[in-house]
N, C-alpha and C positions, 0 to 999 in steps of 0.2 A: 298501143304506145310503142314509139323505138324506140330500136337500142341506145340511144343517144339520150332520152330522157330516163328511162332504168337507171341506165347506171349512175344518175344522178341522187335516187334513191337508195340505190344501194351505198352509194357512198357516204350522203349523209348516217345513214343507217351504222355503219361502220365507222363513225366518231363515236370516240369512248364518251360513255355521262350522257349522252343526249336523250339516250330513253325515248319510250312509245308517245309518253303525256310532253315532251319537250319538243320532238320531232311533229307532232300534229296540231302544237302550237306553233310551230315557225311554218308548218303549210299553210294555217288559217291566216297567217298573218302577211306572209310574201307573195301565196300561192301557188310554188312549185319547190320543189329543193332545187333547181338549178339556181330559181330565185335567190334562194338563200343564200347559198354560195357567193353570189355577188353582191350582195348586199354589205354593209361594212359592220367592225367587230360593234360598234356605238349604239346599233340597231339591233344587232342582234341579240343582242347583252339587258336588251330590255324586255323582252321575250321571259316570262313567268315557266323558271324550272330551268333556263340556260343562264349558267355562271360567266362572268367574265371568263372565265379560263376555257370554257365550252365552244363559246363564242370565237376566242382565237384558236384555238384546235379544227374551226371548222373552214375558219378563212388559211388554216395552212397545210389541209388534211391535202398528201399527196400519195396517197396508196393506192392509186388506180390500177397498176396490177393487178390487186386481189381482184379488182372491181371486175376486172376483165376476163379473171380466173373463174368469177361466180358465174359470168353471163355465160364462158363458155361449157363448165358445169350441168347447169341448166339446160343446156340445149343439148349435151351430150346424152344426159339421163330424164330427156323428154318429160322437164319439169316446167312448169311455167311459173313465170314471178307476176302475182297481181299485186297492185296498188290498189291503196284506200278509194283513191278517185275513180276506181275501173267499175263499170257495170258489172264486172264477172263478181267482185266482192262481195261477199255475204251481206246482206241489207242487215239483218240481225244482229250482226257482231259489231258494227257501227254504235249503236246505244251503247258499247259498255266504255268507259271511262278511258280506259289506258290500250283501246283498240291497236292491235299488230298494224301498223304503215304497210309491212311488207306480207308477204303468203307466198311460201313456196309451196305448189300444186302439184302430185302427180295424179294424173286423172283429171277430175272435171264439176263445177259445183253445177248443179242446177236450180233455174227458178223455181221450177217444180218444186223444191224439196220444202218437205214440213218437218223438220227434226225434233228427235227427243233423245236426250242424251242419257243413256245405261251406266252404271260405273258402278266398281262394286272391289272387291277383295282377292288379291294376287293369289291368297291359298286359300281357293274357292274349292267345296266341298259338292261329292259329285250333286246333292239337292240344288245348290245352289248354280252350278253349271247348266244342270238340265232346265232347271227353270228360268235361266236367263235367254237361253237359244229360243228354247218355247216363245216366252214373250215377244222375242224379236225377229222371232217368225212369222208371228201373229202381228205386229205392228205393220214387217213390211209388206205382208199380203194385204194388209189396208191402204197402203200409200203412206207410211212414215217411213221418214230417214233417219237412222239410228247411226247417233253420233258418240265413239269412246275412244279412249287415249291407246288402243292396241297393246295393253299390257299381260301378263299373264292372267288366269282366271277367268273373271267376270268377263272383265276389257274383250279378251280375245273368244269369248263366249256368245257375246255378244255381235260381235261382226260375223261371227261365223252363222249367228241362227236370221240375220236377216240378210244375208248370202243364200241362204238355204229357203228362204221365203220369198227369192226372185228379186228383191229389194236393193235400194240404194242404204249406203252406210259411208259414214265419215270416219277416218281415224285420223285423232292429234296427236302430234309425236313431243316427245321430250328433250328433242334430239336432231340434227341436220338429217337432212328426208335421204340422204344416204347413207344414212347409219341406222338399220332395222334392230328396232331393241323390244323387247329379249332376239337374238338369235334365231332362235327356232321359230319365229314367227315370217320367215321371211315368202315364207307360200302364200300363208293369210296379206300379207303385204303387199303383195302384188293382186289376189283376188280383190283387195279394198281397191287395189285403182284402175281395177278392170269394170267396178261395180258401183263406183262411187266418186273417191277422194281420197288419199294420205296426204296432209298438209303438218306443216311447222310454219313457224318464224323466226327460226332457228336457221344461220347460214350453213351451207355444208362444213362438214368435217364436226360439226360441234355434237359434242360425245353427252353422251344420258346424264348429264350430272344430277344430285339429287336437287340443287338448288332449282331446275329447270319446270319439274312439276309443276308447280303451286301455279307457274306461267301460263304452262300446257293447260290446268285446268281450266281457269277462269274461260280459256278459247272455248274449250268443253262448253263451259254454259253458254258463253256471249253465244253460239253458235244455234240453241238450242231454246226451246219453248218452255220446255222444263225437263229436270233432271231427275233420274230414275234409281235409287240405290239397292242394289242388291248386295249382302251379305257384306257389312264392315266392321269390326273391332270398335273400340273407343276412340283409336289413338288412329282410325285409317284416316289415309290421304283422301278417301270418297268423302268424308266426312266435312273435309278443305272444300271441296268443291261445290258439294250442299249450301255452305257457309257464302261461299261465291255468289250461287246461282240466287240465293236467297239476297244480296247486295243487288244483285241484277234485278229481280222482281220476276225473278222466274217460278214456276211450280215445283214443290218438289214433294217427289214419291219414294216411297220404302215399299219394300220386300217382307215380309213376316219370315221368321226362320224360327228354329225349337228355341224355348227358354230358357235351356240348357246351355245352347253354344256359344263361346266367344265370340265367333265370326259374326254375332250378330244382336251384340249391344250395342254396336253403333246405330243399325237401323231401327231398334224397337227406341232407343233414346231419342231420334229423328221424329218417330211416330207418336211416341210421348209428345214431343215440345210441337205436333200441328202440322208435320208431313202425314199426307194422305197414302192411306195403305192400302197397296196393289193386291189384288189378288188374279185380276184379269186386265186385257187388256183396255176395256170399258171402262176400269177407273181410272187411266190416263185419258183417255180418248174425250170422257165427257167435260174432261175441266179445260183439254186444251184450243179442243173445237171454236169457243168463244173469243180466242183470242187469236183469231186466222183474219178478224177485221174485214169480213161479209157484209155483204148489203142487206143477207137477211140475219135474222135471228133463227140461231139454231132452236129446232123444241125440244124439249129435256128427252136426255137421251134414257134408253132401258133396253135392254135384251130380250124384255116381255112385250115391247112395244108392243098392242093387238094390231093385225092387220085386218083394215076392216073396208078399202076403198079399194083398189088399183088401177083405177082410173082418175084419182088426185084429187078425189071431193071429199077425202075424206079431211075432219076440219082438223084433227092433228098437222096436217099435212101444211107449211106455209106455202105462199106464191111460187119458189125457188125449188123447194123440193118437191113440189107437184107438178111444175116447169120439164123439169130433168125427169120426172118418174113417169112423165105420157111416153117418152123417146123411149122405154127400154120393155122386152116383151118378156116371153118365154125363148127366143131365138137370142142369141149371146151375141150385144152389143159391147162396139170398144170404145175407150174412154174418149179417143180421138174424134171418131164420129159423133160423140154424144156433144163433144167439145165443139162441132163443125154444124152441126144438126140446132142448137141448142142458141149460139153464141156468149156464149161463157164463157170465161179464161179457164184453164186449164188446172189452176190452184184453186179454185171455186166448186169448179167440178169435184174434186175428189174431198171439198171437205163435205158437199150437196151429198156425196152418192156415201161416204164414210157417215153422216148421219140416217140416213135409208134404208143404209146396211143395219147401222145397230140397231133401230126401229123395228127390222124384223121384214122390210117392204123387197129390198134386192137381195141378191147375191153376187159376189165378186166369183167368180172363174179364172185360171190362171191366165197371166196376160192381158192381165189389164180388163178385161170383159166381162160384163153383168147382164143378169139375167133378173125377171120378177121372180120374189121368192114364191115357191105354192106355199 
């Protein structure tokens, strides 16, 4: 996209009242925001969610400095602005109701990614620390993108353990992608976009307000397959986001923690009302595999899976996973070749080789590369 159609986004974006669900009715409806612009106040005003008064704010919005302030911003601090309409946009986040028009990027999303979102308690306890990096090390050495809001605790517990497991990680901020909040996170802030993504839709300069969460969250989910809570109070904000992801039709998982501690009636209440409780990573892994929309049918996943073929006759084994498990030996194959070898897309591949794996049949090797398990 150019500069010249951006900043038509961004402008609309920047009329007060328009809102995500008002602005992505006036794209369905004109087809562009420059459209918009030139269409008259009569048209616009009919438009579901844009008021008469919206309508003329928009045919007299003249703030194009700012407009020009953002784009130079952007390019300064090697961020990029994607649109709903761009291929680079999360296909995911599209489903959810009142989707971001706008994404401010640093870093990079991939097709590749299968996310699952972590979120959990700013005064996280060292249990509950340790066991979030764990899991999220363990996810990314499987091929999951772990997606959380970069906040103290959990949040920041979490990008840091699927960093440490070679993995890709998403963080949603609360806040203009030049404004690193908390502070002290500003190291993890740049490893997230050396390894991943930091994104808002939030313009610069706009500061952590509290109102901004509840925003931040719901991206959280729309981004993600389903969401993971480790260690919340009654009254936590993870709990907002649960509440989101469950509006979405996402999965959601809980953490156990002692009976004893506050930090975690949120999650055993979560687990009471029908969230699934994590204890490894195999109790995410089995529910989300089915919803990666394969040609084949995953077979029930186990950690005990016997391995009884390795040469793909065995009848556990479908078309798909028997396909990919001829290509792979005791000599350490990459995911690429198996991709090249195989013709398979590359998202198919690793949800094939992430069920094989828990089966008990491969092993994953750092760097992408598998080997038959003995």
């Amino acid at each position: 996209m150019t500069h010249n159609d951006i900043k038509y986004w961004l402008a609309l974006k920047f009329v007060e009242k328009v809102g995500n669900v008002g602005f992505n009715n006036l794209i369905e409806a004109f087809g562009s925001p420059r459209a918009v612009f030139d269409a008259p106040v009569s048209s616009l005003q009919k438009i579901h969610r844009i008021t008469q008064k919206t309508a003329r704010d928009i045919k007299n919005f003249d703030n194009w400095v700012r407009v020009e302030k953002e784009l130079e911003l952007a390019d300064k601090s090697n961020v990029s602005i994607i649109t709903s309409d761009s291929s680079l946009y999360p296909k995911l986040l599209l489903n959810i109701y009142d989707f971001p028009p706008i994404l401010y990027v640093r870093g990079a999303f991939s097709d590749q990614d299968i996310n699952i979102a972590v979120v959990g308690s700013r005064m996280a306890s060292t249990y509950g620390r340790f066991t979030t990096e764990r899991l999220c090390r363990e996810l990314a050495m499987k091929g999951i993108t772990v997606v959380s809001g970069m906040a103290r605790g959990i949040d920041s517990a979490a990008h840091a353990g699927s960093i440490a497991g070679k993995g890709r990680t998403i963080a949603v901020l609360g806040s203009g992608i030049d404004v690193i909040y908390p502070p002290e996170n500003e190291k993890l802030f740049e490893k997230i976009a050396d390894n991943g993504a930091v994104i808002t839709e939030f313009p610069f300069s706009t500061q952590p307000l509290a109102s901004n969460f509840p925003a931040r969250n719901r991206i959280i989910s729309g981004l993600s397959l389903g969401v993971v809570v480790v260690e919340a109070n009654e009254k936590s904000g993870s709990l907002i986001t649960a509440r989101i992801a469950l509006e979405h039709g996402r999965e959601i998982f809980a953490v156990p923690g002692s009976i004893d501690s506050p930090r975690t009636k949120g999650t055993h209440k979560l687990i009471r009302e029908g969230a699934k409780l994590v204890e490894n990573t195999y109790d995410i892994l089995e529910e989300i595999l089915p919803q990666l929309n394969l040609n084949h049918t995953t077979a029930k996943l186990s950690d005990e899976r016997p391995i009884q073929d390795h040469s793909g006759k065995s009848e556990e084994l479908n078309a798909d996973e028997s396909a990919i498990l001829k290509l792979i030996g005791k000599k350490p194959v990459h995911i690429d070749s198996l991709a090249t070898d195989s013709g398979y897309q590359i998202h198919d591949i690793l949800s094939i080789l992430m069920s094989l794996e828990l089966g008990g049949y491969v092993e994953q090797l750092p760097g992408k590369n598998f080997v038959v398990k003995e």
